[in-house]
LOTOR-364055 format. One record per residue (C-alpha): z, x, y; residue number from 1. Coordinates in pm, whole numbers, plus 50000, padded with zeros to 5 digits. Layout:
% LOTOR-364055
pt w: Z&u: X&v: Y&drenlum: NUM
...
% end
This chain:
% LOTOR-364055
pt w: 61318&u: 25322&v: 74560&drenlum: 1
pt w: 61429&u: 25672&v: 74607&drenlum: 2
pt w: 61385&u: 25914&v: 74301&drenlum: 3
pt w: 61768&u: 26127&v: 74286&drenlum: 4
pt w: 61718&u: 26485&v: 74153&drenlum: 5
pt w: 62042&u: 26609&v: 73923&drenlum: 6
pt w: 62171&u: 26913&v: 73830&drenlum: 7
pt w: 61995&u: 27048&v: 73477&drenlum: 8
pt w: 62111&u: 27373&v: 73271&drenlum: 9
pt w: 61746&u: 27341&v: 73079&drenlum: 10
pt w: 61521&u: 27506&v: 73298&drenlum: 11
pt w: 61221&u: 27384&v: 73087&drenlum: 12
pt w: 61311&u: 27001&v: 73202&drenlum: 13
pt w: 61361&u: 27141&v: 73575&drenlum: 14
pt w: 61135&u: 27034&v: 73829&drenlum: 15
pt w: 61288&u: 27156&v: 74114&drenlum: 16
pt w: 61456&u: 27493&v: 74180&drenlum: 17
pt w: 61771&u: 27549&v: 74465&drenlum: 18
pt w: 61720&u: 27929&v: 74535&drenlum: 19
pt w: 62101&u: 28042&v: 74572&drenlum: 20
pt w: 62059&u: 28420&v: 74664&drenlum: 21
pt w: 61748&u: 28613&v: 74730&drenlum: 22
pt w: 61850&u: 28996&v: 74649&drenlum: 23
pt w: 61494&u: 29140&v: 74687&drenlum: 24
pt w: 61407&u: 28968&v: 75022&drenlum: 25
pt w: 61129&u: 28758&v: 74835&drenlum: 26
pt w: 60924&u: 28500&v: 75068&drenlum: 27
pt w: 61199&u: 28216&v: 74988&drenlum: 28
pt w: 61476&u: 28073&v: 75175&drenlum: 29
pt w: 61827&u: 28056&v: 75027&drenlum: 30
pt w: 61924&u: 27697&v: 74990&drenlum: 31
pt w: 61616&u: 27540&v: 74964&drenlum: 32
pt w: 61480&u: 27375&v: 74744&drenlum: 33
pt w: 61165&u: 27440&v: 74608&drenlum: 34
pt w: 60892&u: 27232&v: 74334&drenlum: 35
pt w: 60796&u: 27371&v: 74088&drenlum: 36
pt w: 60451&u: 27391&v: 73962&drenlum: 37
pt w: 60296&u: 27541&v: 73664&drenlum: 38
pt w: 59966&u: 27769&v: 73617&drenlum: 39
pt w: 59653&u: 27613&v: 73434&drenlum: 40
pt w: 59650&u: 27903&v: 73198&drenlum: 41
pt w: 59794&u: 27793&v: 72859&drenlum: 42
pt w: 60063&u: 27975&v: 72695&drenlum: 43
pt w: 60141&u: 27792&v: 72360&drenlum: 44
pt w: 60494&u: 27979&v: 72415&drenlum: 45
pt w: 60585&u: 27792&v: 72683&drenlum: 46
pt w: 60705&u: 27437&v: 72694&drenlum: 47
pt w: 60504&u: 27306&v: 72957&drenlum: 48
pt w: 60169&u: 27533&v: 72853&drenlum: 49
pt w: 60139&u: 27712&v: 73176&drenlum: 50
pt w: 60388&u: 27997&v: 73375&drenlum: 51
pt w: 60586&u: 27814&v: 73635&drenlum: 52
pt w: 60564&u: 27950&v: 73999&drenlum: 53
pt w: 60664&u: 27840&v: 74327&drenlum: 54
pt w: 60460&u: 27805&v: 74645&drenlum: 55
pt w: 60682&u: 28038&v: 74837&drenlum: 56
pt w: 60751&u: 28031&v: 75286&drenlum: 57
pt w: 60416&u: 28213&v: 75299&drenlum: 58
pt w: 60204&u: 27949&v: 75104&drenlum: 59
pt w: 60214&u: 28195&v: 74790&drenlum: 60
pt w: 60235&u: 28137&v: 74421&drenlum: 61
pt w: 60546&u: 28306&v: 74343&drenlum: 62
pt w: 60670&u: 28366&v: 73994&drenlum: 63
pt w: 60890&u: 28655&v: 74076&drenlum: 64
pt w: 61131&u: 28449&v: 74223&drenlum: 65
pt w: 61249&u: 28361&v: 73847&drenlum: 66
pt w: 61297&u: 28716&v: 73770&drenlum: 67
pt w: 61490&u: 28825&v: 74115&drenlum: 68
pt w: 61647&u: 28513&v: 74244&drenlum: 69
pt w: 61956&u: 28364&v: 74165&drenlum: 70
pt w: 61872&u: 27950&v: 74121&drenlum: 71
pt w: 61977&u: 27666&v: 74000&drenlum: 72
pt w: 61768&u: 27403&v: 73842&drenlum: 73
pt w: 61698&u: 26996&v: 73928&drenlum: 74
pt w: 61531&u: 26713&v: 73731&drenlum: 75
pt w: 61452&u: 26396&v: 73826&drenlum: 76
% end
């Protein structure tokens, strides 16, 4: 059975992320999509406990991509 990812406004239920423009040239690829993952180190401020990243086209965590990229969010 094939999980179907869906289109979610709450980015703290996303688990994916569609990068839909990439104005700082940042190691991602516009119109992919990308998992993403969160850091071990617990912050009690976010939902998850840890700072989501990406592993970005050069096999980097990347949590600028939040901050410079325009994305939508998926769920599954």
């Amino acid at each position: 059975m094939k999980a179907t990812v869906t289109l979610t406004k709450n980015e703290d239920e996303a688990q994916f992320v569609r990068i839909m423009s990439n104005p700082q040239n940042d190691a991602v690829t516009v119109g992919k999509m990308y998992p993403i993952k969160r850091s071990k180190v617990v912050n009690a401020s976010l939902p998850d406990g840890g700072e989501p990243y990406i592993i970005d086209d050069n096999s980097n965590e990347n949590v600028g991509v939040f901050w410079t990229c325009k994305m939508s969010f998926y769920a599954l």
